[in-house]
N, C-alpha and C positions, 0 to 999 in steps of 0.2 A: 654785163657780168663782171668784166676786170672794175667800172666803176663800184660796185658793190662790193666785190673784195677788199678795193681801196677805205671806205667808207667805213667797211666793217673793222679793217686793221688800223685804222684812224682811233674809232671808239673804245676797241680795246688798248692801244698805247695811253691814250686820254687816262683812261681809267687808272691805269695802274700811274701812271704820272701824278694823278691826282691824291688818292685815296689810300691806294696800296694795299686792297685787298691781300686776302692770305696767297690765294691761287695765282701765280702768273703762265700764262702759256709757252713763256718761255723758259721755261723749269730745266734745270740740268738731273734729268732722270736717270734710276741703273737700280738694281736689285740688291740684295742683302740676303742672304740666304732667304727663306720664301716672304721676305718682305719687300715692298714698292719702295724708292726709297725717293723726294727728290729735293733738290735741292734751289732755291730761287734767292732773285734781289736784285738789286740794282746800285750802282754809283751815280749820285747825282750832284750836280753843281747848282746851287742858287743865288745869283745877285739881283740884287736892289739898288735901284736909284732914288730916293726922295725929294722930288720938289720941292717941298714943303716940310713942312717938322717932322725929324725922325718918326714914324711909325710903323719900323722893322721891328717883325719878331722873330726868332730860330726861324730857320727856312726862308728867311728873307719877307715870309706873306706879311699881310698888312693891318696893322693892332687900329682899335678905334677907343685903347685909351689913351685919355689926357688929349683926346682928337678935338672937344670943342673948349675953343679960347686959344685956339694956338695958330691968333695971328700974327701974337709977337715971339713967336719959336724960333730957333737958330731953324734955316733953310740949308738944300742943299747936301742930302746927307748921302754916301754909296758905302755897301757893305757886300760880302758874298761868306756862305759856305756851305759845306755837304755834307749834314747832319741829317738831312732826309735820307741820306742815302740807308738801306737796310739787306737785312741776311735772313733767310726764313728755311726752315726746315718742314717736311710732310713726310708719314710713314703710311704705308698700308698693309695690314696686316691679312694674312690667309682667310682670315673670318671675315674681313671687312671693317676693322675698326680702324678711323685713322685718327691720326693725332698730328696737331700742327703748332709751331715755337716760331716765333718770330718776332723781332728786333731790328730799330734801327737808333740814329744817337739823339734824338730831338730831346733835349735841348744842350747837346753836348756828351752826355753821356750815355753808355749804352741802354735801352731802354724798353720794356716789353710791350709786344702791342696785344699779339695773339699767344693765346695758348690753351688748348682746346681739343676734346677727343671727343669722337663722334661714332656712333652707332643704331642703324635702323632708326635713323631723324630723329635720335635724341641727342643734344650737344649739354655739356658739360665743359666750364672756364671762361677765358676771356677772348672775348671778339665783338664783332660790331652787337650794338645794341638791335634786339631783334624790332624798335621804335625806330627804325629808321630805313630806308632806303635810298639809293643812287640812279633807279631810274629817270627822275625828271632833273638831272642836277647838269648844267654844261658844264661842259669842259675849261680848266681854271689854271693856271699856272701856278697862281697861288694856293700853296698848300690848305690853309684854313676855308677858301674860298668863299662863297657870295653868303650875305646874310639870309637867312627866311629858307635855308633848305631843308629838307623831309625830315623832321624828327631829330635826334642825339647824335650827333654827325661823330663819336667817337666810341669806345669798344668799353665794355663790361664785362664783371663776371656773372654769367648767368648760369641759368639750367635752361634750357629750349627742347622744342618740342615740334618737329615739321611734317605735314603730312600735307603730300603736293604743291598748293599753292599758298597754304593755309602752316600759320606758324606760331607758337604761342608760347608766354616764356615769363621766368622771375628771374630779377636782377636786382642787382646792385644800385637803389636810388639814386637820385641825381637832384637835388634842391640844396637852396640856401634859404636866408629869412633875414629881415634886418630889424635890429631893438627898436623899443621906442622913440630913442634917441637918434635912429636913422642908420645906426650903426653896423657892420657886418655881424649876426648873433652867432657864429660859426664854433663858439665853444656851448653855446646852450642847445645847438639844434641838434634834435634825437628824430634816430631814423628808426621808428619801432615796429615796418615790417618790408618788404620787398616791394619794389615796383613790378606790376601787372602788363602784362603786354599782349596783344595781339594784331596782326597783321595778315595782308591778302595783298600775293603780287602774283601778275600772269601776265603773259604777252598774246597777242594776238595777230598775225602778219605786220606790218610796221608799227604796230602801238603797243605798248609797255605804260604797264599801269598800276599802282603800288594805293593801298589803304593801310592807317592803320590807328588802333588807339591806344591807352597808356592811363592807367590809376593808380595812386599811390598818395603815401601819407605824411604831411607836412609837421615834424613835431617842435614842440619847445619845452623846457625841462630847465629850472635855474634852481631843482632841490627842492624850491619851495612855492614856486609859481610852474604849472605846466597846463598845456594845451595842443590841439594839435588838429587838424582841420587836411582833410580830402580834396587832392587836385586830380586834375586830368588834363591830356592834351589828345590831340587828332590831327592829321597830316591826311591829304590825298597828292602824288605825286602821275607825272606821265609824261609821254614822251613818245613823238610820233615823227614816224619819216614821211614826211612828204615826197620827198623822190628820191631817188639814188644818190644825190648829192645835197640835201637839204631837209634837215631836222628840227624840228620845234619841241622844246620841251620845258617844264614849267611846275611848280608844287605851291600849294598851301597850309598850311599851319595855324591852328589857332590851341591856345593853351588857358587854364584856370586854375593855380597854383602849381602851376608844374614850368613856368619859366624859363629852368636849365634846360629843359627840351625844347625850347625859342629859339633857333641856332645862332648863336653871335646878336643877341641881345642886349643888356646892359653892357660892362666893361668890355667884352670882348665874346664869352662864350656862353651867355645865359644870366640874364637879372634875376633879381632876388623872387623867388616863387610867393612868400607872404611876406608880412608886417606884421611884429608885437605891437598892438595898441597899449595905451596907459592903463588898462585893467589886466592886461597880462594875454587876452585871446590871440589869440592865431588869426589872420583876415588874411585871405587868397589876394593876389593882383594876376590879372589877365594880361594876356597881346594877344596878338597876332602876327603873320606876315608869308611873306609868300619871294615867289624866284621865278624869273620867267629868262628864254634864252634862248639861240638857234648855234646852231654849226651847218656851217656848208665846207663839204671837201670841192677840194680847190683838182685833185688828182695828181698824179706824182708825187706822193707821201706829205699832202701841202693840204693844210686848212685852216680856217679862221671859223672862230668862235666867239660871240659877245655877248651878254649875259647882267643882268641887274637884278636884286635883292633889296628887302626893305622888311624892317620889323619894327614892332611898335608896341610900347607897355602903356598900360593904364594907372598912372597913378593917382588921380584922383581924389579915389579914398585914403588912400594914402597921404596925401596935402588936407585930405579934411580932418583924419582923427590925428596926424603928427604934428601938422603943421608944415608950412609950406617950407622953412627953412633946413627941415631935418631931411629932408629929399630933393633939395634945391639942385645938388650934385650928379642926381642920377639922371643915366642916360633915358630918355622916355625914346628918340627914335635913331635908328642906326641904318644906312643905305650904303649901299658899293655898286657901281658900274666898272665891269671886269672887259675887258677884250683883247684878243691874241691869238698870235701866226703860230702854228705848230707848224713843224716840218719833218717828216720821218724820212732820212736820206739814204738809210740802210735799215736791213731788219735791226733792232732792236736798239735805234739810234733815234731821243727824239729830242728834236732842240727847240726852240720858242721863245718870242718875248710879248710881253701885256702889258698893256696900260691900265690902269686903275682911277678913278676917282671913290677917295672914301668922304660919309660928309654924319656928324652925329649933332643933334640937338638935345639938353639936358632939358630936365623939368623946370628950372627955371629961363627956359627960354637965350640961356648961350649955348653957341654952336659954334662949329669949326669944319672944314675943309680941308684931304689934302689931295695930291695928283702924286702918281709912283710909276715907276716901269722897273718891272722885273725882266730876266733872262735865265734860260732856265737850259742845262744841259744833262741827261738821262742817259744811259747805256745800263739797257738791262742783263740779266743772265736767265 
């Protein structure tokens, strides 16, 4: 029993160290005339060490741009700071409607993450994207964490819609596209209706198990040439305790014009969902990729975690109607191998360091490697 306690208070510190849900359990709660009132967040410190060529970003995690050809980069790089750190508000009203504000400074300044009111499993604002889940994802020091995890690993505005395990919802798209000339088309790309979502997550004594899918529409518009072509993607994620002290867990992804939901894809958070070809049409590019991982609690507020990712685009068609030189740059595959000592020494005290190999290969076949160790120190409220 106390090892499962252990295990359990491991996963929740994990969590919120990682991701930063709206909810933390350690909330500083108290009343308001008949309202709930509470109050959550944390201070956190992050340093980096780089081996190899700078590839810090805010929070210290680990970029994979400008990662391949950089074997002649300045080495050697250390930085730290606490712009993860955040402040989050929760109300609950007599009726039950709650509403939640929350904020922390990535990338410096204050910055919104959630904000979002809720009633009888209809949500309304911004929060995680309902394409996405956290049950098959290990435990990561680094904020941005492993490539190939469940879906949109960041928050939208939507409208949602939850009944039991079952959750369904329009947001706020997420694509890009690149001209024929290879180029970012991000002043011609037209989002001209909502992304589609649906999702199914339930647990079952040690296994946690998440599906979901995702439709939406890739436009382009220059006035006088426009086009616009239908992507999707799908994720199954899970995550299974094998014993009181030892968890496996792991996700898949594969995507068809919907790319930015690729997690950590091309540059860094999603490659380009299509390509204008030389006649003006809109063509989809696919991937794939996936994240597998274990944690074992060690006990006495002590575990180790390690964890690999790997995502992959097709470009292809892409090298046949542009030509191989107009996408020579882009990244085709992106890996990370993560592992790391948490240590919880007190309630709401958790410290850690990881080692990282990040490694990307472009379409024309250069690549780059680096190696990092982060340190990571959390005091929640």
């Amino acid at each position: 029993m106390q090892s499962n306690k252990l295990r359990m208070a491991i996963r929740a510190t994990a969590a919120v160290a990682v991701f930063g849900v709206a909810g933390q359990a350690s909330a500083v709660s108290f009343s308001a005339g008949d309202y709930d009132v509470s109050v959550y967040g944390y201070a956190r410190m992050n340093a980096s060490y780089d081996v190899d060529s700078d590839q810090a970003l805010s929070t210290r995690s680990g970029s994979f741009e400008d990662l391949a050809g950089n074997d002649n980069a300045p080495d050697g790089h250390f930085g730290a700071d606490a712009v993860q750190s955040r402040l989050g508000f929760k109300t609950v009203s007599p009726e039950g409607v709650s509403v939640t504000v929350e904020g922390d400074f990535r990338p410096g300044n204050l910055r919104l993450r959630h904000a979002f009111g809720e009633y009888n499993g209809v949500l309304m604002g911004q929060t995680w994207s309902n394409f996405n889940s956290f049950v098959g994802n290990t435990s990561t020091l680094d904020f941005d964490s492993l490539p190939g995890l469940a879906g949109l690993q960041f928050r939208v505005a939507q409208a949602r819609y939850t009944t039991g395990p079952l959750s369904f919802s329009l947001e706020q798209p997420q694509n890009s596209l690149i001209d024929p000339a290879g180029d970012d088309a991000a002043d011609d790309k037209k989002d001209g209706m909502p992304a589609i979502t649906a999702r199914f997550e339930e647990s079952q004594g040690g296994l946690s198990y998440s599906a979901a899918v995702l439709a939406h529409q890739v436009g382009y518009d220059t006035g006088a040439i426009d086009d616009d072509a239908f992507g999707f993607a799908t994720f199954v994620a899970a995550k299974m305790a094998l014993t009181d002290m030892i968890t496996l867990q792991g996700t898949l992804t594969y995507t068809d014009g919907a790319n930015s939901y690729l997690y950590r894809s091309g540059e860094n958070f999603g490659a380009a969902s299509a390509y204008v070809d030389g006649s003006g049409s809109v063509e989809t590019l696919s991937g794939y990729g996936g994240s597998i991982g274990a944690g074992i609690n060690l006990g006495g507020g002590r575990s180790i975690n390690i964890g690999y990712g790997y995502v992959e685009v097709d470009w292809d068609d892409a090298v046949s109607d542009l030509g191989a030189a107009a996408v020579a740059d882009q990244s085709e595959s992106n890996q990370a191998i993560m592992a790391n000592y948490q240590w919880t020494p007190v309630k709401n005290v958790m410290m850690g360091v990881e080692y990282q190999f990040l490694k990307r290969e472009n379409v024309d076949g250069t690549d780059g490697d680096a190696s990092r160790i982060l340190f990571a120190a959390q005091y929640n409220f």
